[in-house]
C-alpha positions in Angstrom: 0.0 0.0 0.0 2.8 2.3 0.9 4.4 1.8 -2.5 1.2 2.9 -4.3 0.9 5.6 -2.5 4.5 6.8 -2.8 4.4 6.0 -6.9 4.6 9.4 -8.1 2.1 8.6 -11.1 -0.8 7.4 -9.1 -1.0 11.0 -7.5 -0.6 12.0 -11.3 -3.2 9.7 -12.3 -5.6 10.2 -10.1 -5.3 14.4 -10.2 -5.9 13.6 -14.4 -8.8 11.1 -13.7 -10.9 13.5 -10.8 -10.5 16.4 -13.2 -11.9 14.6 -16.1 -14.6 12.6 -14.3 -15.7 16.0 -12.6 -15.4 17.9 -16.2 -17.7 14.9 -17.9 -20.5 15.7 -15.7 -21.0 18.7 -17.7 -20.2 18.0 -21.5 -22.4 14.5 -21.3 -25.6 17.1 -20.9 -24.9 18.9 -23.8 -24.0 16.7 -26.2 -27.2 14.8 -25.0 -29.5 17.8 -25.1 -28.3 19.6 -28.6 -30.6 17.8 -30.9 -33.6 17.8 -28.3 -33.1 21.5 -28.9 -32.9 21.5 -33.1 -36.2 19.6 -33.1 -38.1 21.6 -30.4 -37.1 24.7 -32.4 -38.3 22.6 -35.9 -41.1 21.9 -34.5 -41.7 25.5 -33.4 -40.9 26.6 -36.8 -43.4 24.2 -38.4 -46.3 24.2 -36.1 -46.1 27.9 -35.0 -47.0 26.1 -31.4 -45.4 28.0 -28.5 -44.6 25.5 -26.0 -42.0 24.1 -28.4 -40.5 27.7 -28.1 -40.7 27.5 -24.8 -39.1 24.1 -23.8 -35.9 24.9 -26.4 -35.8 28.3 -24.5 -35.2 26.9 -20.8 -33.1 24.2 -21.9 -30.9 26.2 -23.9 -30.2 27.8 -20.1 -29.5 24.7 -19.1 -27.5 24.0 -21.9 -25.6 27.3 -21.2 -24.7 26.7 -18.3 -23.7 23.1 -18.6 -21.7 24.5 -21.2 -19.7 27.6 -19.1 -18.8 25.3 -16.1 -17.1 22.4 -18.6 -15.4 25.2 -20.4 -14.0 26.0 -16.5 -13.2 22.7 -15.8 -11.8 21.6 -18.5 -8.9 24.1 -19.3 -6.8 22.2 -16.2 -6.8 19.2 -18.2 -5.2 21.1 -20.8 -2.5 21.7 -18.5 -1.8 18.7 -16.9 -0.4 17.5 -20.5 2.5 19.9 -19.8 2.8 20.0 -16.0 2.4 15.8 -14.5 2.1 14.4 -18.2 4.8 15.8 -20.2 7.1 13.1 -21.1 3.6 11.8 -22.1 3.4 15.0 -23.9 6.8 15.0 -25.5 6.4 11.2 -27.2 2.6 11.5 -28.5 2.2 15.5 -28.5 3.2 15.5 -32.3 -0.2 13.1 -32.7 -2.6 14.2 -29.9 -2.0 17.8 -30.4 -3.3 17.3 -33.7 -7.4 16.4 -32.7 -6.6 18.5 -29.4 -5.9 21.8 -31.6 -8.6 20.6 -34.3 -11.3 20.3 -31.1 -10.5 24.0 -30.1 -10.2 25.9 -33.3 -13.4 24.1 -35.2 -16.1 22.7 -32.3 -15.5 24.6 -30.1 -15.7 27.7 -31.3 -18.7 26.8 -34.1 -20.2 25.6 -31.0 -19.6 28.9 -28.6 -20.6 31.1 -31.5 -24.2 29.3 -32.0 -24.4 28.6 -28.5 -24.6 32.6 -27.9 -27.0 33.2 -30.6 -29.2 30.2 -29.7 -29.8 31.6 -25.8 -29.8 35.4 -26.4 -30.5 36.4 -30.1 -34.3 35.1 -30.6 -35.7 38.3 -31.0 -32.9 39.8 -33.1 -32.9 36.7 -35.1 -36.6 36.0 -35.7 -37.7 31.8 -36.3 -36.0 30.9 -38.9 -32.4 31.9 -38.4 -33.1 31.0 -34.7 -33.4 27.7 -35.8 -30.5 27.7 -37.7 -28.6 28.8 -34.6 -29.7 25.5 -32.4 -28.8 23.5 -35.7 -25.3 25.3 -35.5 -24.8 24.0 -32.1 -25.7 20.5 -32.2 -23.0 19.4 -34.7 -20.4 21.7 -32.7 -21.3 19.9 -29.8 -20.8 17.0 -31.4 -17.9 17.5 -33.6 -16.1 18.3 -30.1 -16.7 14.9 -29.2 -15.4 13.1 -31.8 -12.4 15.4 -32.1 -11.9 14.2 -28.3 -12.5 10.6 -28.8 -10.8 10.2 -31.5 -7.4 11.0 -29.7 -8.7 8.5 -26.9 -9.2 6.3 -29.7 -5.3 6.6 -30.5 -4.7 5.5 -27.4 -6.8 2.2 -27.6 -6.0 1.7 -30.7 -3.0 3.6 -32.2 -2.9 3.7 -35.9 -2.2 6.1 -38.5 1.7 7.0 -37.0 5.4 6.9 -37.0 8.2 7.1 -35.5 10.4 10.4 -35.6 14.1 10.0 -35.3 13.9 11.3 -31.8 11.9 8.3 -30.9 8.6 10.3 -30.3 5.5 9.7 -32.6 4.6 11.7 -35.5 1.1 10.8 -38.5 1.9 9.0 -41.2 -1.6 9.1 -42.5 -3.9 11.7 -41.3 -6.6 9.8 -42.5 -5.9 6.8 -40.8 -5.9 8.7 -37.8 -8.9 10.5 -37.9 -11.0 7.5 -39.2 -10.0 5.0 -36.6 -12.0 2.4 -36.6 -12.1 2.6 -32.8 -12.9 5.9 -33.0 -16.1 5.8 -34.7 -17.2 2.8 -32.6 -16.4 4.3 -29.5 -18.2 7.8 -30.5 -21.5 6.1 -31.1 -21.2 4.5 -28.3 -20.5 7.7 -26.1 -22.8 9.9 -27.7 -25.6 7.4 -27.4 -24.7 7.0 -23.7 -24.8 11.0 -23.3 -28.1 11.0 -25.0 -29.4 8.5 -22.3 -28.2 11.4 -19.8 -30.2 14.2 -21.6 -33.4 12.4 -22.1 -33.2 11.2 -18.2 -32.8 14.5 -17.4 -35.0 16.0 -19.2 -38.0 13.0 -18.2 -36.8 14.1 -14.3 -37.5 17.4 -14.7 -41.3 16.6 -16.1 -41.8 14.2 -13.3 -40.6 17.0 -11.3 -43.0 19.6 -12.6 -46.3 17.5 -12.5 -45.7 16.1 -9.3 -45.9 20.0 -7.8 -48.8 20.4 -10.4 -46.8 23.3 -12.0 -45.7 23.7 -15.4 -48.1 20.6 -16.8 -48.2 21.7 -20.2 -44.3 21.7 -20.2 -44.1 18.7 -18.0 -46.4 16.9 -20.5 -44.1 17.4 -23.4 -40.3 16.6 -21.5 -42.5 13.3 -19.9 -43.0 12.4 -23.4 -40.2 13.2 -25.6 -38.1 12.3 -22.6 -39.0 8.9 -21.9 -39.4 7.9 -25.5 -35.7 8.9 -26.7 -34.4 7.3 -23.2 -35.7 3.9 -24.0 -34.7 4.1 -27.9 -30.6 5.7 -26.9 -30.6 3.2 -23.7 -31.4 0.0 -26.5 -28.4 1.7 -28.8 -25.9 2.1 -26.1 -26.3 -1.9 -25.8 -26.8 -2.9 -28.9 -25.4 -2.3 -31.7 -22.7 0.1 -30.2 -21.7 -1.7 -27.0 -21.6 -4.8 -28.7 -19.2 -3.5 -31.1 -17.6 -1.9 -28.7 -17.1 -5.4 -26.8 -15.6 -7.0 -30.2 -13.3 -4.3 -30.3 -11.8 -4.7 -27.0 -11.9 -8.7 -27.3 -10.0 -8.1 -30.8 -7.6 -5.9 -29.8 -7.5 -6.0 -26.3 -8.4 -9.4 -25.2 -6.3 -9.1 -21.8 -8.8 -6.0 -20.9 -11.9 -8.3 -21.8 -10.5 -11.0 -19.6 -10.0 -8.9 -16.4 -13.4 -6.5 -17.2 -15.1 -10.4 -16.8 -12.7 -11.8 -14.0 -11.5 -14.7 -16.5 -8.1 -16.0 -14.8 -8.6 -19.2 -17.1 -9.3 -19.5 -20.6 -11.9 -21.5 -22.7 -14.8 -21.8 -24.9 -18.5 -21.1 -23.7 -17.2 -18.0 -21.9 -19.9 -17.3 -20.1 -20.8 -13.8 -18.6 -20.9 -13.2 -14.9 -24.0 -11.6 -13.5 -22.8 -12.0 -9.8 -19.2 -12.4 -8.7 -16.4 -11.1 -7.2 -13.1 -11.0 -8.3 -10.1 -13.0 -6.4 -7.2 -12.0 -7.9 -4.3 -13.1 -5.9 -5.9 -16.8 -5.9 -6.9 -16.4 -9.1 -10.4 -17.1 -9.7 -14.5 -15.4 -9.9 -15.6 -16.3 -6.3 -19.6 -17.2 -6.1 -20.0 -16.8 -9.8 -23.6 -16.8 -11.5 -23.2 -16.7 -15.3 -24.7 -16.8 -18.2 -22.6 -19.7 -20.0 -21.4 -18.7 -23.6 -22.8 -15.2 -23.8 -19.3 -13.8 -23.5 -17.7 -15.9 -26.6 -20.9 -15.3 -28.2 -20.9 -11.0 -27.3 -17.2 -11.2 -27.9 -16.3 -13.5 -31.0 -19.9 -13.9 -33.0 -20.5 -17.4 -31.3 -21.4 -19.7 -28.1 -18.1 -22.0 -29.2 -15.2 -19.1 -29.7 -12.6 -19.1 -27.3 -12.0 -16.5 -25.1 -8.7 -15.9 -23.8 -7.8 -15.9 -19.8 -5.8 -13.5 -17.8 -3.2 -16.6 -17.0 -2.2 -16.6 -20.9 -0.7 -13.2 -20.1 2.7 -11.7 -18.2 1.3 -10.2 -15.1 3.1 -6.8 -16.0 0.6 -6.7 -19.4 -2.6 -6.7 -17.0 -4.5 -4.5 -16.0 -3.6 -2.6 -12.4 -6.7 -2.7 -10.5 -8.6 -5.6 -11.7 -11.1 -5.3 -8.9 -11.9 -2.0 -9.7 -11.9 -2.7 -13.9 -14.9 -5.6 -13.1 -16.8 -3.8 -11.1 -17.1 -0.8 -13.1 -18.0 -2.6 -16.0 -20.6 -4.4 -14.1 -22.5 -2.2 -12.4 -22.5 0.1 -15.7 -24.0 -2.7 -17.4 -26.9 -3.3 -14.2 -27.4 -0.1 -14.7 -27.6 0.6 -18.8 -30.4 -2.5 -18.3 -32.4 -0.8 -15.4 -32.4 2.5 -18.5 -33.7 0.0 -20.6 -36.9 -1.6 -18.2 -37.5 2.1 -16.6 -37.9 3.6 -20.3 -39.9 0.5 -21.6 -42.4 1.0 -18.9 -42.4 4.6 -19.1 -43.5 4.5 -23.1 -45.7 1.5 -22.0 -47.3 3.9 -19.5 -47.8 6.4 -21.6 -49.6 4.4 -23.8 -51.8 3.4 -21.5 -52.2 7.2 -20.7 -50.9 6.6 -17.5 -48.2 8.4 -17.1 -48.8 11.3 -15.8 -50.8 10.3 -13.4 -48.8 7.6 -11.9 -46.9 9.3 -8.9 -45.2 6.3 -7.7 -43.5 5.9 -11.1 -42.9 9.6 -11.5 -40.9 9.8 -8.6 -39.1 6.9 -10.2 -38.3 8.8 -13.1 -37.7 11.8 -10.9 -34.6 10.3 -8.5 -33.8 8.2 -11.5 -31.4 11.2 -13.5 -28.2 11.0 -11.1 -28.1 7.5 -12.2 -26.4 7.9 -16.6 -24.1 9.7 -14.9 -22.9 7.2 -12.4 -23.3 5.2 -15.6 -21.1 7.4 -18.1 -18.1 7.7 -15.3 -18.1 3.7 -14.8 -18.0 3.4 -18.5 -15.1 5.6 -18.6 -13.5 4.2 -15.9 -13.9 0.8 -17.6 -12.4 2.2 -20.8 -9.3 4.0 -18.9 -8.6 0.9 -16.3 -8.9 -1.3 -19.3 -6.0 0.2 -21.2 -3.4 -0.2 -18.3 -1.2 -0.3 -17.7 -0.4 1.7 -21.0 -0.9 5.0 -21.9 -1.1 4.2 -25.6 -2.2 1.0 -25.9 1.2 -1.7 -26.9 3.3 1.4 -27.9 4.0 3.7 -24.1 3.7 2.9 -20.9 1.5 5.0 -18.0 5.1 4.7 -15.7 6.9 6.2 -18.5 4.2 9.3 -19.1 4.4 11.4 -15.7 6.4 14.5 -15.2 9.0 13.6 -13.3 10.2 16.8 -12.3 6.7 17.0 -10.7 7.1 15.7 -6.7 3.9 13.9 -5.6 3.5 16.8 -2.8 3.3 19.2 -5.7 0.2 17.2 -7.6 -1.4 16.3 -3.6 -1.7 19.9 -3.3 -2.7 21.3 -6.8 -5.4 18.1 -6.0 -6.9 19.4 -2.8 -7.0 22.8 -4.5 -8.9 21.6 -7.4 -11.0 19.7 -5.1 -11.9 22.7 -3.3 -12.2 24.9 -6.5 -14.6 22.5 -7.8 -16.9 22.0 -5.1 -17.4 25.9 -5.0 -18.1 25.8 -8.9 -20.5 23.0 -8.2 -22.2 24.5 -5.5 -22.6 27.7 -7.8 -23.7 25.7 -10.8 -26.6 23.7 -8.7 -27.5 27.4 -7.2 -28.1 28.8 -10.7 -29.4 25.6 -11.9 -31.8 25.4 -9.3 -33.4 29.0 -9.7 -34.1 28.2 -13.5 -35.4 25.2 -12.4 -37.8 27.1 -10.0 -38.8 29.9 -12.4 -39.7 27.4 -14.9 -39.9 27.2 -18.5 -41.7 30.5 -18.8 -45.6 29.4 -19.1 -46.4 30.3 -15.3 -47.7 28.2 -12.8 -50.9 26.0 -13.1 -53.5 25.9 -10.7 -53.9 21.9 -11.7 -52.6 20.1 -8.8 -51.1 16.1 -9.5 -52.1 14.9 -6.7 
């Protein structure tokens, strides 16, 4: 314990993995509100009805401000690549720097400029070229994204590169780079996943509203479009996109698939654990329940392919925290099939016109949005455990990466100042969150009580 603790990158590591698990909270809304904005406004547009108006209006707040506080907490990641990553920095700058810069100088600012137009030019603008402004800022949103994942996907998958003759990496095909197979798999799969957080959200929020009997005409429409596009993104983050994302990492990574299942022994009819935990100095899945073959088949195509055991490997090729790695990818899969039941019901419900009128099951949906987040930072942390103990996947190693003229009481205490710093921004942002929440979307209370 002493020796982790003491291992100047795991204070560098786990600076770099708060700051981006605390910044994700933020773009994961956007990205999975943009196009609930561009339809709200199309539909405005076509149907000339207000409350369409109305709901792209308050969540283009929302959006705002989820938007302002990643901004904020995201330019210290930017840093860390120079200050506890820059031997990192030095060997892979010459690639990375590449989709970094690209992320900044197109998305970002496509997405900025729109985002400004979309929350305060309305009137100036009039429908149309309103609606133009939230179709601006969807793809920005977006292309941000991809720009990100793309050098993530470098680091799962490194193609595209070469080697300079001072040993650090340089592209050999830009293309190659930038259409990573990897990439595009893992962007669907992300971007799905932050959908699932926007229409939760935005569900929440309805539940919210007709519960106090406020708002019902606004509550009525996020209950709707919100439960509908939860159950459809929840189905696509399994399948097809977490499926392929599986074949990837089995493919390419089949060490990482072993320890995310806790499979010390190799074999066909892998099957998948639903219950166990992981016993890694002995070796073995204690008090497993599984679901025989549905890893060889989710992996490999079918019940019979053989998947590969964490004992056909050097110990210094698996992953570092195996316990951790499993249990993350477990509980984000309990919890991406609870999305899938709570939004089959809801649409079920609303079906049977229901819905709105069902208080048990709109507090459900009410206590249910914390729960994609928790969701998206497992999957991350499944993603980023998975790769170790490499920074770029076969190519660097995460010991070789941190700064070492940085001392581990230097990055303990830019830690517990960022730890600080980002409790007062979250404290701010829930204020200001909170007092659009309570002014509503603009169509004034109704006397119609839900109880």
């Amino acid at each position: 314990m002493n020796s982790t603790f003491s291992d100047p990158s795991f204070w560098d590591r786990l600076q770099f993995g708060f700051t981006i698990t605390y910044h994700y909270l933020f773009p994961q809304l956007t990205m999975g509100l943009a196009w609930f904005l561009v339809y709200w406004k199309w539909r405005a547009l076509r149907t000339g009805n207000e409350k369409y108006n109305q709901a792209a209006r308050f969540w283009a707040k929302i959006f705002g401000l989820n938007f302002t506080v990643g901004i904020a907490t995201g330019i210290p990641m930017e840093f860390q690549f120079g200050t506890n990553w820059a031997d990192f920095s030095r060997f892979a700058g010459g690639i990375i720097g590449q989709t970094l810069a690209m992320e900044g100088m197109f998305a970002f600012f496509l997405e900025s400029a729109f985002i400004g137009a979309l929350i305060f030019g309305e009137k100036l603008l009039g429908p149309r070229l309103h609606f133009l402004a939230a179709v601006g800022v969807a793809p920005g949103s977006w292309l941000s994204g991809y720009f990100i994942l793309v050098t993530n996907a470098f680091m799962q998958n490194p193609v595209g590169y070469l080697r300079e003759a001072d040993g650090s990496l340089g592209i050999s095909s830009i293309g190659a780079y930038l259409l990573n197979p990897w990439a595009f798999i893992e962007f669907a799969h992300n971007q799905c996943a932050a959908v699932v957080t926007g229409s939760f959200v935005i569900a929440a929020l309805g539940a919210f509203y007709r519960l106090r009997g406020t708002h019902l005409e606004q509550a009525s429409l996020y209950l709707r479009h919100g439960t509908i596009i939860a159950l459809v993104a929840s189905l696509l983050v399994a399948f097809p996109t977490g499926d392929q994302q599986a074949k990837l990492v089995g493919d390419h990574q089949p060490v990482t698939l072993a320890a995310m299942e806790g499979r010390f022994v190799g074999g066909p009819m892998a099957g998948v654990a639903m219950i166990g935990e992981p016993d890694v100095p002995d070796q073995r899945l204690d008090n497993p329940i599984e679901i025989p073959g549905a890893l060889s088949f989710l992996a490999y195509g079918t019940f019979q392919s053989y998947v590969h055991g964490l004992d056909e490997y050097p110990r210094d090729q698996w992953p570092d925290n195996i316990e951790l790695l499993y249990y993350s990818f477990h509980i984000m899969i309990t919890l991406g099939s609870l999305f899938i039941v709570i939004g089959a019901f809801a649409v079920f419900q609303r079906w049977r016109g229901r819905l709105e009128t069902s208080r048990w099951f709109l507090w459900v949906l009410m206590l249910t949005f914390p729960f994609p987040y928790i969701a998206n930072t497992l999957g991350w942390m499944t993603t980023e455990l998975g790769r170790q103990p490499w920074l770029i996947y076969g190519l660097y190693h995460t010991r070789e990466g941190y700064s070492k003229m940085v001392n581990n009481g230097d990055t303990i205490f830019t830690l517990i100042g960022f730890t600080g710093l980002y409790f007062v921004v979250g404290v701010l942002f829930l204020v200001l969150v909170g007092r659009e929440i309570a002014h509503g979307p603009g169509d004034g209370p109704h006397p119609e009580s839900a109880a």
